[in-house]
DRENVO-382642 format. One line per field, with one value per residue (C-alpha): residue number from 0; x, z, y. Coordinates in nm, 4 decimals, decimal comma, m for minus. Last residue first. Layout:
N
i NUM  ... $
x X  ... $
z Z  ... $
y Y  ... $
END
This chain:
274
i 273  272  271  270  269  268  267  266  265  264  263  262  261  260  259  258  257  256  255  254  253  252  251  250  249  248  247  246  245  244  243  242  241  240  239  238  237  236  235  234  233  232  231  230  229  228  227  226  225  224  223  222  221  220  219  218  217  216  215  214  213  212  211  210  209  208  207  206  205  204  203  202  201  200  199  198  197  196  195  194  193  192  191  190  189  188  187  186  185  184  183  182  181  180  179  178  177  176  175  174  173  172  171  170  169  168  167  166  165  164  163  162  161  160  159  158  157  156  155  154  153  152  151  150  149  148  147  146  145  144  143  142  141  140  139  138  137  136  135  134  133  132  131  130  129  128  127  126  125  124  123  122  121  120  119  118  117  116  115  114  113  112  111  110  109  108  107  106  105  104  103  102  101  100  99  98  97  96  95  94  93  92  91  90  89  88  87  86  85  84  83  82  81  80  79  78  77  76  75  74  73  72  71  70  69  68  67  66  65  64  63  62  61  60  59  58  57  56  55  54  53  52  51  50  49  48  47  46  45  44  43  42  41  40  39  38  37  36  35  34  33  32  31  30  29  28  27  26  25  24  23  22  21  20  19  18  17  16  15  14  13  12  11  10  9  8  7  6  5  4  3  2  1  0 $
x m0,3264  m0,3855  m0,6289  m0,4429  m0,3577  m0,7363  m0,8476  m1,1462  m1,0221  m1,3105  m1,1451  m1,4183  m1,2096  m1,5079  m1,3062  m1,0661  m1,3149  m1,4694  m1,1263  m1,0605  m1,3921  m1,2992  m0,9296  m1,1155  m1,0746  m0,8672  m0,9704  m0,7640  m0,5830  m0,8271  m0,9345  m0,7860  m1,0520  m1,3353  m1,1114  m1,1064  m1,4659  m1,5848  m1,3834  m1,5133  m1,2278  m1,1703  m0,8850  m0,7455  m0,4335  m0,3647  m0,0322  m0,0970  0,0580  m0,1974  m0,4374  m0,3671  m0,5945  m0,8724  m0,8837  m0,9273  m1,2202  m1,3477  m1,3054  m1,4832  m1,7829  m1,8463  m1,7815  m2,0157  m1,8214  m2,0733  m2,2673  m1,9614  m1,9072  m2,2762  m2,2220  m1,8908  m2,0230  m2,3346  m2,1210  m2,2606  m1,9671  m1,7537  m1,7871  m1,7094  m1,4280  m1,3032  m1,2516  m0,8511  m0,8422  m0,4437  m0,3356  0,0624  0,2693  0,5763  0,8656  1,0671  1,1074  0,8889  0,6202  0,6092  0,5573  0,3040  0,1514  0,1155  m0,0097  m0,2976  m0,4225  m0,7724  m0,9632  m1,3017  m1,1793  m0,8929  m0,6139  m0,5060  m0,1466  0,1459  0,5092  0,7103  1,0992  1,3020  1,6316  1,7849  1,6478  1,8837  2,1535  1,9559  1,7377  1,3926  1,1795  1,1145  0,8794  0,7436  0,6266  0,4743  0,2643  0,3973  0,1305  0,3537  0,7411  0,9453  1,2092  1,3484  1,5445  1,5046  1,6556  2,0026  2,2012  2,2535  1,8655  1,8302  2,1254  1,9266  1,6386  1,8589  1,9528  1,6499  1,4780  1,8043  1,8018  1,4038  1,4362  1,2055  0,9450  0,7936  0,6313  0,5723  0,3426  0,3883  0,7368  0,7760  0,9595  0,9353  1,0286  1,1057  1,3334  1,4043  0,9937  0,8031  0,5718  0,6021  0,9874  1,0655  0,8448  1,0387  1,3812  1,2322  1,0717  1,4211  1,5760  1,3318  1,3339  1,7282  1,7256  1,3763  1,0789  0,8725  0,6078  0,4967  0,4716  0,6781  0,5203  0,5248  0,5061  0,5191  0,5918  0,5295  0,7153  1,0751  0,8172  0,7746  0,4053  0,2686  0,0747  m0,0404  0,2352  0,1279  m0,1861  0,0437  0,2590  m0,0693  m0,2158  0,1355  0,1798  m0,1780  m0,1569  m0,2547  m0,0209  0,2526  0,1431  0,0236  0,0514  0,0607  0,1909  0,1408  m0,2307  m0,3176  m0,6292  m0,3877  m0,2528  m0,5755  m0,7289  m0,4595  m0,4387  m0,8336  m0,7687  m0,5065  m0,6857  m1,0367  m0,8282  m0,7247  m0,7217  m0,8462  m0,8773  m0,6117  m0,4905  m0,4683  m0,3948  m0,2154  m0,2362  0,0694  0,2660  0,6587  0,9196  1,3419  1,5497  1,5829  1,4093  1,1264  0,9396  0,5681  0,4464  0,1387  m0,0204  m0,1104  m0,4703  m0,4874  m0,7596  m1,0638 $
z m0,0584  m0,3650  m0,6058  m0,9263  m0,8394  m0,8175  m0,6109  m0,7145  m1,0571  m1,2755  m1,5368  m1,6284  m1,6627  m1,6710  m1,9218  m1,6882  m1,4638  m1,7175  m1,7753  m1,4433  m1,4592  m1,7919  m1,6039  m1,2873  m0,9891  m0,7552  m0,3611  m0,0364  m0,0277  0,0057  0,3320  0,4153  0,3254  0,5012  0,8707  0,8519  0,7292  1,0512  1,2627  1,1110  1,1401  0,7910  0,5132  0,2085  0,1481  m0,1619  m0,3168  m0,6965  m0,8320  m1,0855  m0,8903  m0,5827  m0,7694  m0,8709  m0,4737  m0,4260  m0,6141  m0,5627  m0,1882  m0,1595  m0,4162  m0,0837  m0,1585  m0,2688  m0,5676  m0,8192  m0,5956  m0,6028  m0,9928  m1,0334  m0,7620  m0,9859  m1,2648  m1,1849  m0,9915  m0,6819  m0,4476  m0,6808  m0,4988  m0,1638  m0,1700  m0,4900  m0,3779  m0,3860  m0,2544  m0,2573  m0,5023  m0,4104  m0,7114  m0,7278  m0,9349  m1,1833  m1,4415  m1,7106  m1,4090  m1,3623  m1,7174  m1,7163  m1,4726  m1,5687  m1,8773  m1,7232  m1,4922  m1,4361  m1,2456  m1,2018  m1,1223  m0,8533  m0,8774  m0,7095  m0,6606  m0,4558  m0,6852  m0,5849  m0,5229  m0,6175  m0,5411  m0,8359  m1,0052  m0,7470  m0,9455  m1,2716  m1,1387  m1,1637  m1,4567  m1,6155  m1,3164  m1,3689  m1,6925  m1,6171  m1,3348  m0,9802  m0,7190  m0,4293  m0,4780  m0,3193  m0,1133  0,1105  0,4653  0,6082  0,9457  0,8353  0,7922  0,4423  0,3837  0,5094  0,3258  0,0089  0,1237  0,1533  m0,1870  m0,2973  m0,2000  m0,3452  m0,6457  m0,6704  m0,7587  m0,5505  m0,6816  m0,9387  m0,6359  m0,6742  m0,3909  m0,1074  m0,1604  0,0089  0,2816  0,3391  0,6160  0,8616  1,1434  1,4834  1,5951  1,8573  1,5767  1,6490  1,6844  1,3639  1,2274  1,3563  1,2189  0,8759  0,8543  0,9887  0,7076  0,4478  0,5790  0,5098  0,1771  0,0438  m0,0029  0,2770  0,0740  m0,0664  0,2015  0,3058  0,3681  0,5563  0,5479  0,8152  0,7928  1,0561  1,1554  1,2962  1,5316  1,7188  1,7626  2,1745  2,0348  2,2012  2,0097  1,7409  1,7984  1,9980  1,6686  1,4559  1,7078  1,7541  1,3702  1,3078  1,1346  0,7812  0,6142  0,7697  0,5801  0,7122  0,5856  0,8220  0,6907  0,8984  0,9133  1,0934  1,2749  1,6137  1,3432  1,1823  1,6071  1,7615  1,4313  1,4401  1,8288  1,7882  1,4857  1,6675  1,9631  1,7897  1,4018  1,0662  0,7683  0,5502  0,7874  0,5303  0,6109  0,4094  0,2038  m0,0469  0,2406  0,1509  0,0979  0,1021  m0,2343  m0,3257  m0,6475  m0,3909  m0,3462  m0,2716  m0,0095  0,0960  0,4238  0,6505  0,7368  1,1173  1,2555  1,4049 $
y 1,9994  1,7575  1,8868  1,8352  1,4066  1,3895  1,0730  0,9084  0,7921  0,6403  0,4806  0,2590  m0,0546  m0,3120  m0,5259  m0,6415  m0,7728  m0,9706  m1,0829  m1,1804  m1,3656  m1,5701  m1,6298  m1,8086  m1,6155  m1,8978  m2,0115  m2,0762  m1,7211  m1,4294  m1,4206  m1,1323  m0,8382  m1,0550  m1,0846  m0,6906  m0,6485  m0,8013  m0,6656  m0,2976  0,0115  m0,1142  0,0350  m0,2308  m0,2359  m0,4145  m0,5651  m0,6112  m0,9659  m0,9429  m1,2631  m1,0000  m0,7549  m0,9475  m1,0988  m0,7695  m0,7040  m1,0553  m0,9810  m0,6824  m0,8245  m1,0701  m1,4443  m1,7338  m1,8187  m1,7562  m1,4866  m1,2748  m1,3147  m1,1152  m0,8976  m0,7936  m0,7665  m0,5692  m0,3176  m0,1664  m0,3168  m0,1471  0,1952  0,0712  0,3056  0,2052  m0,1421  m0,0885  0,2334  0,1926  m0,0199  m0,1087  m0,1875  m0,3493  m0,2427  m0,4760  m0,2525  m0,4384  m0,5568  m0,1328  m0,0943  m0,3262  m0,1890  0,1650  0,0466  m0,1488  0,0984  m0,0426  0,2412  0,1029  m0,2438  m0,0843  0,0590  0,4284  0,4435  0,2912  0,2288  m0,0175  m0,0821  0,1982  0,0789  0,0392  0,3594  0,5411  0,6356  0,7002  0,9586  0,8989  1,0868  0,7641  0,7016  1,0511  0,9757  0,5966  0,8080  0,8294  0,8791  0,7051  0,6162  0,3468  0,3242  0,0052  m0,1012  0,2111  0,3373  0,1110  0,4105  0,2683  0,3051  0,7013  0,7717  0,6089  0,8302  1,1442  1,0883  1,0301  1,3668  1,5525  1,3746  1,4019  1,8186  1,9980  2,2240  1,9439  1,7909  1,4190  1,2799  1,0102  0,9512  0,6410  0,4629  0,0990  m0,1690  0,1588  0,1000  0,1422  0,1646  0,3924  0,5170  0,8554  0,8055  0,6522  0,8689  1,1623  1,0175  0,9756  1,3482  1,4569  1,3049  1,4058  1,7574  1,7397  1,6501  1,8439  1,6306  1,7855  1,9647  1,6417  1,4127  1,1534  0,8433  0,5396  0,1115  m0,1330  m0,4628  m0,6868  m0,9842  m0,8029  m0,6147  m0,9184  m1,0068  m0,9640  m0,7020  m0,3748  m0,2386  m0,2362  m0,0197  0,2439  0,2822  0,2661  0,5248  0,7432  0,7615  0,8647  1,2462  1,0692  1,3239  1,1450  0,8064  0,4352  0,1383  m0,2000  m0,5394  m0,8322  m0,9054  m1,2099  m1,1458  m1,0084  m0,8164  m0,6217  m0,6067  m0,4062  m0,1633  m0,1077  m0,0219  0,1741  0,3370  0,3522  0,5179  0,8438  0,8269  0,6171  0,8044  0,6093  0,3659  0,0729  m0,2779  m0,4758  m0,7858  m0,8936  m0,9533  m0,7838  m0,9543  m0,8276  m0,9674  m0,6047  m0,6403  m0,6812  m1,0106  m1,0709  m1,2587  m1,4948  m1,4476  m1,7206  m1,7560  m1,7072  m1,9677  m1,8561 $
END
């Protein structure tokens, strides 16, 4: 099969990012490498993965099974909460850089606020991190419209995106346009609600009309917004289904269907983090 090309969204920055990613969330040991491997050699060319995920040395491994330059993939990480501290961000960096056998990071995020370290000392290592050349943007993860206001002045510039839960039962439709306002990019992670949507009436019912799965109306829901997704498959299968995505439109009446499921069913609670 073909490789369907990609489209990209632009940072503030001026640097792009492909508005379809794949997700490592829960994937380790050789079915990451392997699921890795397989997402770029079916096109994908924008990887996320996270320290707390423990699979640095898979997705590293996984990528580099690839004859693709690493210059073409973009490849996304985390800090996590209890290492938000100036120097354990730099270190963090530096390790990742090494776990993943890469020179650079495309994006570095926050993955969690934590209200015990102050973020000028988290983002000024991260903007050290970026003039060094070992990061080339920042972001945030988990940040509500609050906490985004809460972001130092000197480095609101560079803030890039913002990754958090969106998907049809979780419509967060202030966030975003507050985010569109500031010019930072969102990221849904758990974009199909893990699997959860699948079930819904609305969506099956849209899915039949244009002969596609209710994975890709739910995502393709999301890209229509401008919403970079990353969906998560060990499956072939589902891994060629979450890209194809680009060579067909949602009709506005079936957005807004969408729109109007907004459940606000959050599956990730942001008070029962570890």
């Amino acid at each position: 099969m073909g490789v369907i090309k990609v489209k990209k969204i632009k940072f503030k920055s001026g640097n792009k990012i492909p508005i379809v990613g794949f997700g490592t969330w829960n994937l380790n040991g050789k079915e990451c490498e392997k699921a890795v491997e397989n997402a770029i050699e079916f096109g994908y060319r924008h990887i996320d993965t996270a320290d707390y995920y423990g699979n640095h040395k898979e997705v590293g491994k996984g990528i580099n099974n690839t004859d693709i330059d690493r210059e073409k993939i973009f490849i996304t990480s985390k800090v996590w909460k209890t290492d938000l501290q100036y120097n354990n961000v730099l270190k963090a960096a530096k390790r990742f850089l090494d776990e993943l056998n890469i020179n650079y990071l495309d994006l570095l995020l926050i993955h969690w606020p934590n209200d015990e370290i102050n973020l000028s000392e988290t983002f000024k290592a991260m903007l050290e991190l970026k003039e060094d050349g070992l990061v080339k943007d920042i972001g945030v993860s988990n940040f509500t419209i609050k906490r985004l206001k809460e972001i130092p002045d000197f480095v609101k510039e560079d803030v890039v995106l913002n990754q958090v839960e969106f998907h049809p039962y979780f419509y967060q439709k202030n966030l975003l346009d507050y985010c569109i306002e500031n010019e930072i990019r969102i990221t849904a992670y758990a974009p199909l609600a893990r699997t959860e949507v699948f079930k819904e009436k609305i969506i099956r019912e849209i899915a039949d009309n244009y002969d596609k799965t209710p994975a890709q109306i739910s995502l393709k829901w999301l890209i229509e917004k401008d919403l970079i997704v990353i969906p998560r498959s060990s499956s072939n299968e589902h891994i060629i289904e979450n890209k194809e995505l680009f060579n067909w439109k949602l009709a506005q009446k079936d957005m807004k269907k969408i729109d109007n499921i907004n459940k606000q069913k959050r599956l990730v609670d942001p008070f029962n983090i570890f």
